[in-house]
N, C-alpha and C positions, 0 to 999 in steps of 0.2 A: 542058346546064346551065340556061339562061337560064327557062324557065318555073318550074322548081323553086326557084330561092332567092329569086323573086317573090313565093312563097308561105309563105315561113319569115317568122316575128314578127322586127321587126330591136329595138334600142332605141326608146326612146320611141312606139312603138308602141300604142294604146290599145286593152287587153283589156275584151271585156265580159264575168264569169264565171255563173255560176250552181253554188249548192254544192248536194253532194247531202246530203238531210235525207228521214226518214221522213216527216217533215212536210209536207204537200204545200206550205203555203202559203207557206213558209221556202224550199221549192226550186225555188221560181219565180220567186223576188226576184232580180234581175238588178245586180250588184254593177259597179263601173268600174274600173281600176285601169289601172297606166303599168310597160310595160316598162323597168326601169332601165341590167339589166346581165346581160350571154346569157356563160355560161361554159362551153365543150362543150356538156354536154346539159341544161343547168341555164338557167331564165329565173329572174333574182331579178326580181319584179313589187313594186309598192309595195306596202300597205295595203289592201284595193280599199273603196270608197266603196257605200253604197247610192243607187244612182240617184237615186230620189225624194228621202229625207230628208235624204242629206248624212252617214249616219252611217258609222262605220269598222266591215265585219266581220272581228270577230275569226279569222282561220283557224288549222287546228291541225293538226299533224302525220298525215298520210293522208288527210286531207281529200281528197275526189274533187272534178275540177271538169267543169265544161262549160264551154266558153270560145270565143269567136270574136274574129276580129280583121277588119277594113274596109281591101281591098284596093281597087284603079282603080276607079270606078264604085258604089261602095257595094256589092261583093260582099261577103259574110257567110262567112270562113274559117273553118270550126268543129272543134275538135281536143280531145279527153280529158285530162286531166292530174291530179294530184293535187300536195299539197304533201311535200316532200321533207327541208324542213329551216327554216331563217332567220338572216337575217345582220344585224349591227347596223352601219348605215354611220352617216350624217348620220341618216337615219331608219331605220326598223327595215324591213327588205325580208324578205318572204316567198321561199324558193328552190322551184320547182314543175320536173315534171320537162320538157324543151323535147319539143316532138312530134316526130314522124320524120315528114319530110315527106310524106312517102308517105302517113299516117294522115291527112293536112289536107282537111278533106271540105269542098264546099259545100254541102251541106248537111246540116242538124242531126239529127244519131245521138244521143238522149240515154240511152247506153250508162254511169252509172255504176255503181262494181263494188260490186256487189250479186247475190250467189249463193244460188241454193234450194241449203241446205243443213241435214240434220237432226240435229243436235244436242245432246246431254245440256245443260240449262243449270239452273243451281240458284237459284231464287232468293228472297231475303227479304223480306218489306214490312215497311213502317214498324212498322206493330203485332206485329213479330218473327215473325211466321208465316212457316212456311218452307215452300216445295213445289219439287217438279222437273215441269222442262215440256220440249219438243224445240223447236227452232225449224225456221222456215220457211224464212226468209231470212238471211243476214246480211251486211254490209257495214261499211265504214272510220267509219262515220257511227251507225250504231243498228242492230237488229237487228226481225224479227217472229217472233211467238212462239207456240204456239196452247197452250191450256190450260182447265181446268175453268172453268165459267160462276161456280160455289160461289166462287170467290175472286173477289171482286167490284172491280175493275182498273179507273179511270176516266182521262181525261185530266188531265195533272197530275201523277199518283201517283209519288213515285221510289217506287226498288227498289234492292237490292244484288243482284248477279248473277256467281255463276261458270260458265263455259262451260268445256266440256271441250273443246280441239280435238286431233284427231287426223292430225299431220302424215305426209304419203305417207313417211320415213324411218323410219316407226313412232312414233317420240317421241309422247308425249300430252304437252298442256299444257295449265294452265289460263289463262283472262284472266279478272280481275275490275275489273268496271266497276259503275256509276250510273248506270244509263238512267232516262229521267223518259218518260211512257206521250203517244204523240202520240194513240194512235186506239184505239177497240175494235169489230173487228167480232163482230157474232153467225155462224157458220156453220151453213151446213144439220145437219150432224154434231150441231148441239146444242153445240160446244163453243165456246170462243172466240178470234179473231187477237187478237192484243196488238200491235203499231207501239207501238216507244218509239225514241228516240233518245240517244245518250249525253249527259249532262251532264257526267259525270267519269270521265276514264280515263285512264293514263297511257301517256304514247307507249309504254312496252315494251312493254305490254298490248295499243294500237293496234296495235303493228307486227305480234304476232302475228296477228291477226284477217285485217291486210292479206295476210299471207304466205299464211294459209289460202284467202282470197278467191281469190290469185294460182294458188294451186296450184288449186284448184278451174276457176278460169275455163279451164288449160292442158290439165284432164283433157276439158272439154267442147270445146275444140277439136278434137282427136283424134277426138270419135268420128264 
């Protein structure tokens, strides 16, 4: 027993996060927050703080995290999580799901769930024009997307977007979300990645994306 529950987050414990964002610059911002209250598998964590400025990041439902916690010595525990829910106490606490200890690494795996996966995805720009593109990638957070250079995609740009996902039970569903464009690369191909990240979506929307993510990552363990 004794070296394992060394390593679990207890209360007041001080997490350091990092969320995941298409955005490189946004997911490498190193967030603080304070263990308040561990429920089963459940850590409710406060608010987390941006290091430098002081400010509160907002988190949202499947948010991925990276996180570590500072055991004996200033060793760096670093474990995967995502947000799971949120509870209103004295203050407003974020619920994120608690690691298995087993998963607790010293060192940093920066594995969030983010899966090459291809796609149907539909989607509209501002000026109403409509096209279908596949995606690359997608995850809890934003997706990338490749598509014609002719539609000219800059940083900044929202969009409206339906994704078709295709769950292993057969079922097809749709999510529609608001991605605002982080990046555009050019590819050899001639054509182009698109990196956006969601502005707007709503958790039922989220959760499907998460569950397709889920079932994705479980198919690539297998082989």
């Amino acid at each position: 027993m004794g070296g394992k529950t060394e390593l679990e987050p207890k209360v007041n414990t001080l997490l350091y996060l990092q969320v995941a964002s298409p955005d490189e610059e946004e997911a490498g911002k190193v967030y603080k927050s304070r263990i308040a209250d561990i429920e089963d598998d459940i850590l409710y964590i406060e608010v987390p703080l941006e290091e430098n400025t002081g400010r509160l990041k907002r988190l949202f439902l499947g948010d991925e995290l990276s996180a570590y916690f500072l055991t004996e010595g200033g060793i760096k525990n670093y474990f995967n999580s995502h947000v799971i829910g949120f509870r209103d106490d004295v203050v407003k606490l974020v619920a994120i799901r608690k690691p298995d200890p087993d998963s607790i690494r010293k060192i940093q795996r920066r594995s969030f769930l983010r899966v090459p996966a291809v796609l149907e995805l539909a989607v509209k720009l501002a000026n109403q024009i409509r096209f279908l593109a596949y995606t690359d990638d997608i995850g809890g957070g934003g997706i990338s997307f490749i598509t014609d250079p002719r539609w000219a995609l800059k940083p900044g740009d929202v969009m409206e977007c339906w994704l078709l996902i295709p769950f292993k039970n057969g079922t097809i569903e749709h999510a529609f979300f608001k991605p605002e464009v982080v990046r555009v690369k050019k590819l050899e191909s001639g054509r182009q990645q698109i990196m956006a990240k969601f502005i707007e979506i709503s958790d039922s929307e989220r959760q499907k994306i998460i569950r397709y993510c889920f079932e994705r990552q479980l198919e690539f363990r297998k082989r």
